[in-house]
Residue frames relative to the residue before (quaternion, step in Angstrom):
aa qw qx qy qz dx dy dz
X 1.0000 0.0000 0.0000 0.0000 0.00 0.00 0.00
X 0.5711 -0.5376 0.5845 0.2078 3.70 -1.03 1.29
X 0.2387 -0.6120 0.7436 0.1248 3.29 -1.46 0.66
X 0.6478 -0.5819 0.3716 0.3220 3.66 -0.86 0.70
X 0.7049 0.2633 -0.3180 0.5767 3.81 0.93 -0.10
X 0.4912 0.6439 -0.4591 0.3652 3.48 0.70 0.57
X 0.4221 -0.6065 0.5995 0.3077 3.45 -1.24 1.25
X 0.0799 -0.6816 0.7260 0.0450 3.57 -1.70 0.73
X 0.0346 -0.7218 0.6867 -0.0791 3.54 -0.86 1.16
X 0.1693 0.7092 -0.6831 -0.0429 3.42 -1.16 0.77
X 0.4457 -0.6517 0.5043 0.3497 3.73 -1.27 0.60
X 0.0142 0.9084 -0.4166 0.0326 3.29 -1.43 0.46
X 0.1170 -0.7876 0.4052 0.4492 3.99 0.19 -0.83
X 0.2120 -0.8759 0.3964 0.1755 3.79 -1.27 0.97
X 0.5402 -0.6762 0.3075 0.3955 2.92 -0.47 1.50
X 0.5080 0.6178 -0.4833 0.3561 3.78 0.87 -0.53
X 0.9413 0.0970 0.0116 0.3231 3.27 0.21 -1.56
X 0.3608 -0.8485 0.1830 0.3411 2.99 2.06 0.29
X 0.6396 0.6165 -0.3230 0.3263 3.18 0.94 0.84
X 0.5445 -0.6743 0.3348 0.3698 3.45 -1.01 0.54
X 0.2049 0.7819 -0.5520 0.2047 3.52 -0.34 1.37
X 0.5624 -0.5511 0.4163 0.4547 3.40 -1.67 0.53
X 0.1104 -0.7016 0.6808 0.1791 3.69 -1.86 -0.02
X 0.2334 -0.7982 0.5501 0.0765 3.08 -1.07 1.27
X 0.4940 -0.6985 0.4674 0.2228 3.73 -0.89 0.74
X 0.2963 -0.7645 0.5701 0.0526 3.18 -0.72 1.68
X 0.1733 -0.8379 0.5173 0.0175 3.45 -0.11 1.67
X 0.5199 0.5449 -0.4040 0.5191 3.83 1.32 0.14
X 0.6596 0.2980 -0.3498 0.5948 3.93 0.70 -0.36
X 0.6246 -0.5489 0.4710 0.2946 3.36 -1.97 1.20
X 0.6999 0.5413 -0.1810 0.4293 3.42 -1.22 0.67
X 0.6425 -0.3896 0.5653 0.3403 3.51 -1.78 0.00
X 0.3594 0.6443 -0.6457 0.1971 3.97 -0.16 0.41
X 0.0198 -0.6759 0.7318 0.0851 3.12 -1.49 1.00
X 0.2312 -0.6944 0.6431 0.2254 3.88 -1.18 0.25
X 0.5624 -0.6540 0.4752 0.1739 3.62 -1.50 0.74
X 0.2834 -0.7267 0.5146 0.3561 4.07 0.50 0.24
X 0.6106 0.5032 -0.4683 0.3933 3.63 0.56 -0.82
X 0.8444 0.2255 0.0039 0.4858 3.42 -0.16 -1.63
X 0.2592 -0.7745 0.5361 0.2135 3.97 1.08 -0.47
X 0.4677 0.4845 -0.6025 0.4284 3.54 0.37 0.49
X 0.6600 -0.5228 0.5321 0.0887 2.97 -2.03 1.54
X 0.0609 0.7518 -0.6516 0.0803 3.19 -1.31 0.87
X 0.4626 -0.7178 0.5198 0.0242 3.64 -0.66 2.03
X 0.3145 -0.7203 0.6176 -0.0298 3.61 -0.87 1.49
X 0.0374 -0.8817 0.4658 0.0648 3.88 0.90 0.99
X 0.6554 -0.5746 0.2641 0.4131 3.63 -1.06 0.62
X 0.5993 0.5094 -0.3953 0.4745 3.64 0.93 -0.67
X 0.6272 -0.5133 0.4087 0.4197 4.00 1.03 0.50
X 0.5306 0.5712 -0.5281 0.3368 4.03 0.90 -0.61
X 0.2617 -0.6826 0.6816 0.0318 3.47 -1.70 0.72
X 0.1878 -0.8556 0.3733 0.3054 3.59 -0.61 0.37
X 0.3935 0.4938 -0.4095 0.6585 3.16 1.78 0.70
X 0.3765 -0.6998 0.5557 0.2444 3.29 -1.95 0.24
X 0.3569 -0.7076 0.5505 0.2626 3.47 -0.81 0.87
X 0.2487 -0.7019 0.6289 0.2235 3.17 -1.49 0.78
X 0.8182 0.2372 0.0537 0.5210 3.25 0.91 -1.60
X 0.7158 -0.4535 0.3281 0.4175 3.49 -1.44 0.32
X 0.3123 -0.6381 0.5431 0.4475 3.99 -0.49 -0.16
X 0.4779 -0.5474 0.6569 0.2012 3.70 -1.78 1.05
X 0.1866 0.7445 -0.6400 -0.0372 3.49 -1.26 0.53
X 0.5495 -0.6908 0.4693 -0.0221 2.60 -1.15 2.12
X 0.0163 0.6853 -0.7199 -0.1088 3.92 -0.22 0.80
X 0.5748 -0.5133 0.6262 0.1185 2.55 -2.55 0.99
């Protein structure tokens, strides 16, 4: 579990831009939001666990 000033990165593919890239969790929006570096569009981590991106891998968390 992430401490709130921790960086969270998890790999994935976005349905926006269809490509395999890292997302980074946008700890300033409410919720589970990660964003895509390639294309930056936001993707919502919904309570039933759905994602609208696909994880591949576990997520890396970077402590401060």
């Amino acid at each position: 579990m992430a401490a709130d000033d921790d960086l969270e990165i998890i790999l994935g593919i976005c349905d926006k831009c269809s490509e395999y890239v890292p997302f980074i969790r946008v700890k300033e929006d409410p919720g589970r939001v990660y964003k895509c570096l390639t294309c930056k569009t936001k993707h919502k981590q919904y309570v039933n666990g759905k994602v609208v991106f696909n994880f591949l891998e576990d997520p890396w968390i970077i402590k401060k």
